[in-house]
PyMOL commands that place a pseudoatom at each C-alpha (Angstrom):
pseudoatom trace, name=CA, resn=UNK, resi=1, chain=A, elem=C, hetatm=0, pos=[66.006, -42.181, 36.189]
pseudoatom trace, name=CA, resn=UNK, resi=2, chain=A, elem=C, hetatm=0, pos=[65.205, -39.087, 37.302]
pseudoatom trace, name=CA, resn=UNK, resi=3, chain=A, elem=C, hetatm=0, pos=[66.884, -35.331, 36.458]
pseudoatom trace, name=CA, resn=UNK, resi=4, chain=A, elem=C, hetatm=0, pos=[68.477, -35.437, 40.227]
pseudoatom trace, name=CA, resn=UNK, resi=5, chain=A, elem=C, hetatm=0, pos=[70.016, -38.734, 39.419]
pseudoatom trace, name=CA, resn=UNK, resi=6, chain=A, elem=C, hetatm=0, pos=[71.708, -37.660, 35.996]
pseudoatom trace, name=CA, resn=UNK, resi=7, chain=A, elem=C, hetatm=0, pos=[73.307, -34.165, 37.625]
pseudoatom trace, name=CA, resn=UNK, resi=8, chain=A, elem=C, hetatm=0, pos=[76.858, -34.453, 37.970]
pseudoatom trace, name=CA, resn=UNK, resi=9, chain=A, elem=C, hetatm=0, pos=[77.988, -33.816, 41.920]
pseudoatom trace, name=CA, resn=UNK, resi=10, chain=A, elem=C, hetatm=0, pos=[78.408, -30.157, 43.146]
pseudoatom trace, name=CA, resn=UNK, resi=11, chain=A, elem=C, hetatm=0, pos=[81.667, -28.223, 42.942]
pseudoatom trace, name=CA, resn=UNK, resi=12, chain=A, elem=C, hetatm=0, pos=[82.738, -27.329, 46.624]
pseudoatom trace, name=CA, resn=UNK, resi=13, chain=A, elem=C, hetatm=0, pos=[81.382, -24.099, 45.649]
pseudoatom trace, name=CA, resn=UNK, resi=14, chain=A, elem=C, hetatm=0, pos=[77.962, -24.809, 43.993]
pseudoatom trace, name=CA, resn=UNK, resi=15, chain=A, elem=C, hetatm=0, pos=[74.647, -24.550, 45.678]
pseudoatom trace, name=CA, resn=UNK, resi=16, chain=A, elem=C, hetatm=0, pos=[71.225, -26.312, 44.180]
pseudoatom trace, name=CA, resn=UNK, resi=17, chain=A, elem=C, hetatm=0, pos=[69.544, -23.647, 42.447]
pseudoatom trace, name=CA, resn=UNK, resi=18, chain=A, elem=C, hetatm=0, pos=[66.032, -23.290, 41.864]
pseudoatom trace, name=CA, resn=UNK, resi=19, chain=A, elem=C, hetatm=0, pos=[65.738, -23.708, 38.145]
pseudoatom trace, name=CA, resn=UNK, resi=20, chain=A, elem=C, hetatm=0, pos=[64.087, -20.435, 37.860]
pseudoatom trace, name=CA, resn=UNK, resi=21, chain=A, elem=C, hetatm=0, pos=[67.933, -19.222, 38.981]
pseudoatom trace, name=CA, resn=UNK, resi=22, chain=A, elem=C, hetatm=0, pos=[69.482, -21.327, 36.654]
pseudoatom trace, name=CA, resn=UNK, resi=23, chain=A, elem=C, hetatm=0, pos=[68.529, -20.250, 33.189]
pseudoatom trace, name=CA, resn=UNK, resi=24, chain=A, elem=C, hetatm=0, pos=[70.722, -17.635, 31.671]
pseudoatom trace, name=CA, resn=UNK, resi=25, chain=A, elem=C, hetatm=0, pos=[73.431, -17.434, 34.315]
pseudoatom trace, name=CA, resn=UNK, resi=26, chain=A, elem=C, hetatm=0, pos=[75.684, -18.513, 31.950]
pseudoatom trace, name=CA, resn=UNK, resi=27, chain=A, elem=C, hetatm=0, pos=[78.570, -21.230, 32.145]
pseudoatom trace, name=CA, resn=UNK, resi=28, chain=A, elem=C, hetatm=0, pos=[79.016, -24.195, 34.008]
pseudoatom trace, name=CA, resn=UNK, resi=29, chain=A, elem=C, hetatm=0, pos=[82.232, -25.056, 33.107]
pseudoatom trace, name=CA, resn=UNK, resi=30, chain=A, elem=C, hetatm=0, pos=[85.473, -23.311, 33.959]
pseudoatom trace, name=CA, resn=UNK, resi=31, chain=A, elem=C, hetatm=0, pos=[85.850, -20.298, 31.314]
pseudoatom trace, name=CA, resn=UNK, resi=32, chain=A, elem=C, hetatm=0, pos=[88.863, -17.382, 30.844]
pseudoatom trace, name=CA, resn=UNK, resi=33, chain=A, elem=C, hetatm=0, pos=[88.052, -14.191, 30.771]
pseudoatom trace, name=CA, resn=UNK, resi=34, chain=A, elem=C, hetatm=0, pos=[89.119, -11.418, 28.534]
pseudoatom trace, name=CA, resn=UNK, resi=35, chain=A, elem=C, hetatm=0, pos=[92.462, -10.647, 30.547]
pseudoatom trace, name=CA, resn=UNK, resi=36, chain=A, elem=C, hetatm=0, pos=[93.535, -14.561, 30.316]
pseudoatom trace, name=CA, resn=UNK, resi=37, chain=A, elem=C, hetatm=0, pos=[92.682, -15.591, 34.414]
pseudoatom trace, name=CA, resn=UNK, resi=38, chain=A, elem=C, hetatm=0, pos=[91.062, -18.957, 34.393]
pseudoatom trace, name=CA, resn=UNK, resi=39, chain=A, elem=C, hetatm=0, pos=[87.554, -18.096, 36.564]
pseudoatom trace, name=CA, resn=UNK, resi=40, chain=A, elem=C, hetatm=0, pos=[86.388, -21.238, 38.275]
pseudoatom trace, name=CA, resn=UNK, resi=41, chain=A, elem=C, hetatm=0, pos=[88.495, -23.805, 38.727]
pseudoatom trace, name=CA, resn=UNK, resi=42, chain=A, elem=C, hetatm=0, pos=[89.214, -21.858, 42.576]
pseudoatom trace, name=CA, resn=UNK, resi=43, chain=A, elem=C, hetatm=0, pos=[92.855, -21.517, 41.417]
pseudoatom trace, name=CA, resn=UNK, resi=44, chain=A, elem=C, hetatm=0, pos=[92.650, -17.709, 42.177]
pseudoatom trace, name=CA, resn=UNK, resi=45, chain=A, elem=C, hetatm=0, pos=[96.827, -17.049, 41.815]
pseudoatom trace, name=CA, resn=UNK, resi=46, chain=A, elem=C, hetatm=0, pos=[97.128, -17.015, 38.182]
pseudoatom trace, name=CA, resn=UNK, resi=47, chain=A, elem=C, hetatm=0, pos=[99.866, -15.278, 36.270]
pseudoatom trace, name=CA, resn=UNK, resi=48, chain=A, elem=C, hetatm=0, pos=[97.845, -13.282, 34.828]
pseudoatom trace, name=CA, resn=UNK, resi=49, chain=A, elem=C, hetatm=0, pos=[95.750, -11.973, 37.088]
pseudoatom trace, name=CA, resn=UNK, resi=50, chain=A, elem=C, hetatm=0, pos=[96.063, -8.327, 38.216]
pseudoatom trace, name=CA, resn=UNK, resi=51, chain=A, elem=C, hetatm=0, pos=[96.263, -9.488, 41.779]
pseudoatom trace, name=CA, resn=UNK, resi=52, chain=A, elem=C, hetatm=0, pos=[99.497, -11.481, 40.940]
pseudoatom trace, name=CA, resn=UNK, resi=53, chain=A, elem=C, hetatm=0, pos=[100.419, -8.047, 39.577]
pseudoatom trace, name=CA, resn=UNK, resi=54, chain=A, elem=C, hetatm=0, pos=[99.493, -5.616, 41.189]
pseudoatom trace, name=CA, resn=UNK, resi=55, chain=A, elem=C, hetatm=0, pos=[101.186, -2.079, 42.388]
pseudoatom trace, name=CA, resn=UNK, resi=56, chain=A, elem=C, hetatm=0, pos=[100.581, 1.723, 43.342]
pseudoatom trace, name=CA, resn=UNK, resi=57, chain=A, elem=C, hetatm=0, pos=[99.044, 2.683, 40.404]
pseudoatom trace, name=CA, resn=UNK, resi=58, chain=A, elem=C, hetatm=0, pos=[96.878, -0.465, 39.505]
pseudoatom trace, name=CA, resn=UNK, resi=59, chain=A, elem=C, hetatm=0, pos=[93.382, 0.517, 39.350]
pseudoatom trace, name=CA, resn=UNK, resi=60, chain=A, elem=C, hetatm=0, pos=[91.217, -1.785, 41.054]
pseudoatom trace, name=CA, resn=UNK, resi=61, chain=A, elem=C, hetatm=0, pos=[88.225, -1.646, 38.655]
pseudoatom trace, name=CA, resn=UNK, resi=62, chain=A, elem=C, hetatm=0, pos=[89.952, -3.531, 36.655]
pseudoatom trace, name=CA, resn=UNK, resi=63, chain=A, elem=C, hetatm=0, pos=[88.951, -6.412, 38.403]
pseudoatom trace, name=CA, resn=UNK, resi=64, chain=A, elem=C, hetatm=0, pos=[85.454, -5.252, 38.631]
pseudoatom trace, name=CA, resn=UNK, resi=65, chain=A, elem=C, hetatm=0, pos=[82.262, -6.989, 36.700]
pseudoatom trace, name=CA, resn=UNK, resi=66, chain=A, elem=C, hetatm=0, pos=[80.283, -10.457, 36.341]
pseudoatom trace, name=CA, resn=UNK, resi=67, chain=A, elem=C, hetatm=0, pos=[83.816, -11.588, 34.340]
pseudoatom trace, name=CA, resn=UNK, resi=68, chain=A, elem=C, hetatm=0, pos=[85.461, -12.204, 37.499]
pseudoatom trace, name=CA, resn=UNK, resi=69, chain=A, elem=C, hetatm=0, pos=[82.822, -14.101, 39.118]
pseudoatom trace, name=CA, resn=UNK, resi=70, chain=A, elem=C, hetatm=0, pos=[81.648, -17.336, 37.811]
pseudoatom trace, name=CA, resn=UNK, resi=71, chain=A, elem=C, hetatm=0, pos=[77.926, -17.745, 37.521]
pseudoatom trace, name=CA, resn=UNK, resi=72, chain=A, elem=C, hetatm=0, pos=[77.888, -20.911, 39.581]
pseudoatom trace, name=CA, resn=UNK, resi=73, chain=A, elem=C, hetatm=0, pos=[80.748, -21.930, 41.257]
pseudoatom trace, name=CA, resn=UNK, resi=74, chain=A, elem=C, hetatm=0, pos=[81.330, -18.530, 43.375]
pseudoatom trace, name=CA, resn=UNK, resi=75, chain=A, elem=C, hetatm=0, pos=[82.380, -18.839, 47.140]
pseudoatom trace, name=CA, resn=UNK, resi=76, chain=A, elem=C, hetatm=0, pos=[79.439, -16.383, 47.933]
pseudoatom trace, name=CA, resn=UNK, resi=77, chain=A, elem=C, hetatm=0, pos=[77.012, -18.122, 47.236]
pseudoatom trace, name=CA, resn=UNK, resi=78, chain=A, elem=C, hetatm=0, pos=[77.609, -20.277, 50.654]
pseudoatom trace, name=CA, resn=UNK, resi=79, chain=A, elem=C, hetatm=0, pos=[75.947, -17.292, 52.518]
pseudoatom trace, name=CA, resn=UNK, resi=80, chain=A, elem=C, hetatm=0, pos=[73.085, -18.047, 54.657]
pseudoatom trace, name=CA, resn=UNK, resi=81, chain=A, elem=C, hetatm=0, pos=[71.276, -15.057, 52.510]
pseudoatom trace, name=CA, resn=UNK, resi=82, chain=A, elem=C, hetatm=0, pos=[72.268, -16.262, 49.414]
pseudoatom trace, name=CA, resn=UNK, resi=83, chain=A, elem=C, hetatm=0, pos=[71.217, -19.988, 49.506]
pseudoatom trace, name=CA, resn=UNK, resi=84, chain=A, elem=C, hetatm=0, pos=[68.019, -18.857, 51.533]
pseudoatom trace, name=CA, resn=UNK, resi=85, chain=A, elem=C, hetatm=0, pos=[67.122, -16.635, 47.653]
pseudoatom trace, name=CA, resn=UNK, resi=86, chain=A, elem=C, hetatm=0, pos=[68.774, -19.277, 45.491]
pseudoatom trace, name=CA, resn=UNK, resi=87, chain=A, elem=C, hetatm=0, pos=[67.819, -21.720, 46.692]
pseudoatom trace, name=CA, resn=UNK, resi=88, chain=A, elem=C, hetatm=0, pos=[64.718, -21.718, 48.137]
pseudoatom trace, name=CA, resn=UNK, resi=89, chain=A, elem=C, hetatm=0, pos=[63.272, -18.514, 47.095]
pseudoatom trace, name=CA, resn=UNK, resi=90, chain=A, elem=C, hetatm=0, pos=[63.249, -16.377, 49.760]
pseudoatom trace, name=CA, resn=UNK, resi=91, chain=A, elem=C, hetatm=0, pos=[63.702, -12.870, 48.857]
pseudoatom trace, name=CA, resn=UNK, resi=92, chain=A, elem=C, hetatm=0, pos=[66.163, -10.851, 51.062]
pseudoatom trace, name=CA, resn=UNK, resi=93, chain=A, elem=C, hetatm=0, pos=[64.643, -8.371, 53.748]
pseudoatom trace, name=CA, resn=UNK, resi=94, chain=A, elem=C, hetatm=0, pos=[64.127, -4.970, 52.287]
pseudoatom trace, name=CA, resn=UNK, resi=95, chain=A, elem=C, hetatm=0, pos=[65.270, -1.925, 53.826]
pseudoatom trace, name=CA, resn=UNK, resi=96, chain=A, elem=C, hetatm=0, pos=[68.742, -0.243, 55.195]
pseudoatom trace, name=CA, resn=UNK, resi=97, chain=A, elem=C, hetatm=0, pos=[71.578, -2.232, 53.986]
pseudoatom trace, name=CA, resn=UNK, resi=98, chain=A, elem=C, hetatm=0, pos=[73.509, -2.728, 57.090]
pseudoatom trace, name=CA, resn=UNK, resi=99, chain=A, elem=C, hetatm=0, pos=[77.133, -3.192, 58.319]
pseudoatom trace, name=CA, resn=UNK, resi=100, chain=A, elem=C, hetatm=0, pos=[78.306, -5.909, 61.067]
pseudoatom trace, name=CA, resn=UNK, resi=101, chain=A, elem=C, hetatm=0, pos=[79.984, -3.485, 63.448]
pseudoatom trace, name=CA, resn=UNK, resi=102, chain=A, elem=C, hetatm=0, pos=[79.469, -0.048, 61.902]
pseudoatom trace, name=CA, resn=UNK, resi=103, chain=A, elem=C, hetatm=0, pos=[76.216, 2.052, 62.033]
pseudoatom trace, name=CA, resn=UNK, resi=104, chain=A, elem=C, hetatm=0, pos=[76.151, 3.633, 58.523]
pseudoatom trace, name=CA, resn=UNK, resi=105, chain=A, elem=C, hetatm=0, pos=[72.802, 5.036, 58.684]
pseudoatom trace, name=CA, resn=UNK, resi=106, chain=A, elem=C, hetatm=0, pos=[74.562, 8.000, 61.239]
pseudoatom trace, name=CA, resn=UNK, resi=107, chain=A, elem=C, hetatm=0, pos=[76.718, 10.179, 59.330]
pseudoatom trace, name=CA, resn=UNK, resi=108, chain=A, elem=C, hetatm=0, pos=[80.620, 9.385, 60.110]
pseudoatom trace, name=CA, resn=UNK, resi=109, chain=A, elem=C, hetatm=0, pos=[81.023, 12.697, 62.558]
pseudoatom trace, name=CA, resn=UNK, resi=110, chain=A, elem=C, hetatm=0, pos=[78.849, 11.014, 65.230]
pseudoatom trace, name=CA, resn=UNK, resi=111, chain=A, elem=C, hetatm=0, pos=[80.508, 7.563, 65.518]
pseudoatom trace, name=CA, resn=UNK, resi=112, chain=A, elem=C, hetatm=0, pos=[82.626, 6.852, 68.191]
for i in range(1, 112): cmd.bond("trace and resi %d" % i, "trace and resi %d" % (i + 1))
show_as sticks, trace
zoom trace
């Protein structure tokens, strides 16, 4: 039986990466981080998340960092650019990172 065979199905939210991508992402399996939120299981209203309680003075880098994202079972990684690297190697274009509908290469004075 082959590898392929043996995998257990994708999460909605999986992709098939190239094994070169999967070694030393991290966990498979649904973890909680070091504030208590589950990460994973796509349950994103938990009680303890600082969404759920958020106000005025909540800084939002507190939900900044690779502990809020789970290394393979992250909605993002259903973009066209990110299962064209991930999964079959092809690196993103280089040069200016661009925005759908603004043109951020012209400072913001000389936009309409």
């Amino acid at each position: 039986m082959s590898n392929d065979k043996q995998k257990k199905p994708l999460d909605p939210f999986e992709i098939e990466f190239l094994s070169k991508f999967e070694k030393g992402r991290g966990p498979r399996e649904v973890f909680v981080n070091e504030h208590g939120v589950v990460i994973g299981d796509h349950e994103y209203a938990s009680p303890q998340s600082p969404l759920e309680q958020w106000t005025a003075n909540t800084d939002p880098a507190i939900m900044s960092g690779e502990e809020w994202v789970h290394p393979f079972k992250d909605v993002g990684f259903q973009m066209e650019k990110n299962r064209d690297y991930f999964e079959k190697g092809i690196e993103p274009q280089a040069g200016i990172l661009t925005h759908p509908t603004i043109n951020s290469s012209e400072p913001e004075s000389n936009r309409d």
